[in-house]
C-alpha positions, 0 to 999 in steps of 0.5 A: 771871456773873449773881449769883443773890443780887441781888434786884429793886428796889423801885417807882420813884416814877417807875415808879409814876406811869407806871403811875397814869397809864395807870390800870394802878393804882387809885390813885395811888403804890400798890405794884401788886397783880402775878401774876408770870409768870416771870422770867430773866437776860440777862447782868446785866439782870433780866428779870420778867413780870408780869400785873396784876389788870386785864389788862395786862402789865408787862416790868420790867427791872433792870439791874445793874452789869457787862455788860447786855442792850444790845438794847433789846428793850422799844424793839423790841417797842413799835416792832412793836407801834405799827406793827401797831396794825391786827392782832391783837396787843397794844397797848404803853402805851409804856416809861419808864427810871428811875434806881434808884442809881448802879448800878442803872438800870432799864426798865418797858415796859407793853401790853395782855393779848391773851386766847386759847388755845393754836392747834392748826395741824390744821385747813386753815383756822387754817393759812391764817389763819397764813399771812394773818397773817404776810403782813399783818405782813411786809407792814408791814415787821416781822419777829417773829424768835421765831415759837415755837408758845407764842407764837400763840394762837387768839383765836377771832375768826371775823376774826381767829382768830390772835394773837401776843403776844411781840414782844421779839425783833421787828425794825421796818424802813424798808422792802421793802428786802433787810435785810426780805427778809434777815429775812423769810427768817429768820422763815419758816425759825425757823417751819418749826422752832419754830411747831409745823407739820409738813411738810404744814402748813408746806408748805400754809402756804407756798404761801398765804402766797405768794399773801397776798404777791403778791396785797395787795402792790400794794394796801398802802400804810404808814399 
């Protein structure tokens, strides 16, 4: 059980100089300057949110003694967001692990604010600009796992209208193998409930998102 009471460590000295050196501090050692975004337990692992004042996102987490958050989510989001480097998504600055005592370890994982608004799915063509995008990250061999409405944005690019930006949940394969093709099916299906379209949209968004697949799938190559 999750002891309310327990409270965040202080900045490693590490974590600190992971931050100096992808210039996420002014200067050096400073405690950031951090508008906190929201923070919940899993099992006994602290996860905050943090944004800094010059657009990036900090993921700290604290683990206590007792049973932990074992799912590496902060290797799983940088893992998806390296392999789609390409699309519109944040950039991960990569993660650091500290030792705060005996039993308090910790992880801080850093990426990039991607700035948008909330999409609304009524318009035809951010319905097929969905269905691009989910096609060009299952095509790189991700699955999301957490295609929830808030999670979308519309970034008003004429290019590149649609954004995602939580990848904690995202599963990086080797391959077009049937583990993907197992959790491709479970992205689609957590869409159909979670993603904010109603039963014309995803029934529209379906069918142009198989023609996205079938169309590139003989021209897309890994980088």
């Amino acid at each position: 059980m999750n002891d309310i009471g327990r409270q965040p460590p202080g900045w490693h000295p590490d974590e600190l100089a992971f931050l100096g050196k992808h210039r996420v501090l002014q200067h050096t050692g400073e405690i950031p300057s951090l508008t906190y975004i929201k923070q919940r337990w899993v099992y006994n692992t602290l996860r905050e949110v943090f944004l800094t004042e010059n657009g990036y996102i900090l993921k700290r987490y604290s683990h206590f003694s007792g049973r932990k958050d074992y799912r590496k989510v902060w290797k799983r989001e940088h893992d998806a967001l390296c392999r789609l480097g390409d699309l519109n998504t944040p950039d991960s600055m990569g993660y650091i692990n500290v030792k705060h005592n005996r039993n308090l370890s910790g992880t801080l994982h850093l990426r990039t604010l991607l700035p948008g608004s909330t999409v609304n799915w009524a318009t035809e063509n951010r319905v097929e600009s969905l269905a691009e995008f989910m096609a060009d990250i299952h095509r790189r061999h991700v699955v999301t796992l957490d295609p929830q409405h808030e999670n979308f944005i519309d970034t008003h690019n004429h290019h590149h209208p649609i954004g995602f930006i939580d990848f904690g949940r995202a599963r990086v394969f080797s391959g077009m193998n049937l583990p993907m093709l197992l959790h491709i099916g479970k992205d689609l299906a957590k869409l159909r409930i979670d993603g904010g379209l109603n039963h014309r949209q995803f029934e529209a968004f379906s069918q142009h998102y198989q023609q996205c697949i079938q169309l590139n799938s003989t021209h897309y190559r890994m980088p």
